[in-house]
N, C-alpha and C positions, 0 to 999 in steps of 0.2 A: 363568710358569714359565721362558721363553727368557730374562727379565732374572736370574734368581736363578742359573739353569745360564751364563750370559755372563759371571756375576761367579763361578763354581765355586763357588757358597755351600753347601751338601750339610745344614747342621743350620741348622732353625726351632723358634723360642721361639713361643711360642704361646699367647696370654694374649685375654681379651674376655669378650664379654656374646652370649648365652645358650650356654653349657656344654652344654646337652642338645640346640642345636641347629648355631650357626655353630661355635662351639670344633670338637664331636666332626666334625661336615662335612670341617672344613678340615684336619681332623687326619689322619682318615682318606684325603683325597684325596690327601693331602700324603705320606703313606706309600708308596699309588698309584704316585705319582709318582715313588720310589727317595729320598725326604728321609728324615734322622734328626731326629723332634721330641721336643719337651722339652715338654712344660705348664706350665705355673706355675699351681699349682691355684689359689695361693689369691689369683691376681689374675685369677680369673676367676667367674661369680657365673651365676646364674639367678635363676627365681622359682616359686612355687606353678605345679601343674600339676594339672589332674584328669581323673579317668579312670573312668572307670564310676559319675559321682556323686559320686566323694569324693578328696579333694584331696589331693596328694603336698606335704606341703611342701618348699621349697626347696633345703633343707638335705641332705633325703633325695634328693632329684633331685641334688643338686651330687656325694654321697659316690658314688652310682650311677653312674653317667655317666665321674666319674675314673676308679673301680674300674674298671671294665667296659673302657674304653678301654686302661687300662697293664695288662690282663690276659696270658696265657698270654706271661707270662715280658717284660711291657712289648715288646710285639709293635709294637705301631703309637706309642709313644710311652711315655716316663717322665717320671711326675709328682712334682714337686719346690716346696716350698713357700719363697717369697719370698728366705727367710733364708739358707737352703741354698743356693741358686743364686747368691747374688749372694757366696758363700761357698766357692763352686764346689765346692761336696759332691753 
């Protein structure tokens, strides 16, 4: 955090592997922190998950996990997909 605040950086892109666990972590701490994040959903992924016996697949964990995160009003972060972004929509 003291190199990112040294260079006044204030917005993180936020992309990787596991979405329901390191993504949402560091997104959430990241907000914590006073940063404005960005997601790029779709450069980021999970895998099958289960829970009481019966398995979440991946696909439903990745839509969850976005949803849930750019909720009440993209509170902790907005999620924008590859094209958009680099589209700066």
């Amino acid at each position: 955090m003291a190199y990112l605040q040294s260079k006044q950086i204030k917005n993180l892109i936020i992309t990787g592997m596991m979405t329901d666990v390191c993504v949402e972590s560091t997104t959430r701490a990241a907000f914590d922190l006073g940063f404005n994040n960005t997601i790029i959903g779709d450069a980021t992924a999970t895998r099958d998950r289960e829970v009481n016996g019966q398995v979440v697949k991946a696909a439903e964990v990745q839509r969850s996990f976005l949803a849930g995160i750019s909720a009440l009003g993209n509170l902790y972060t907005k999620v924008v997909d590859t094209n958009d972004f680099l589209n700066g929509k």
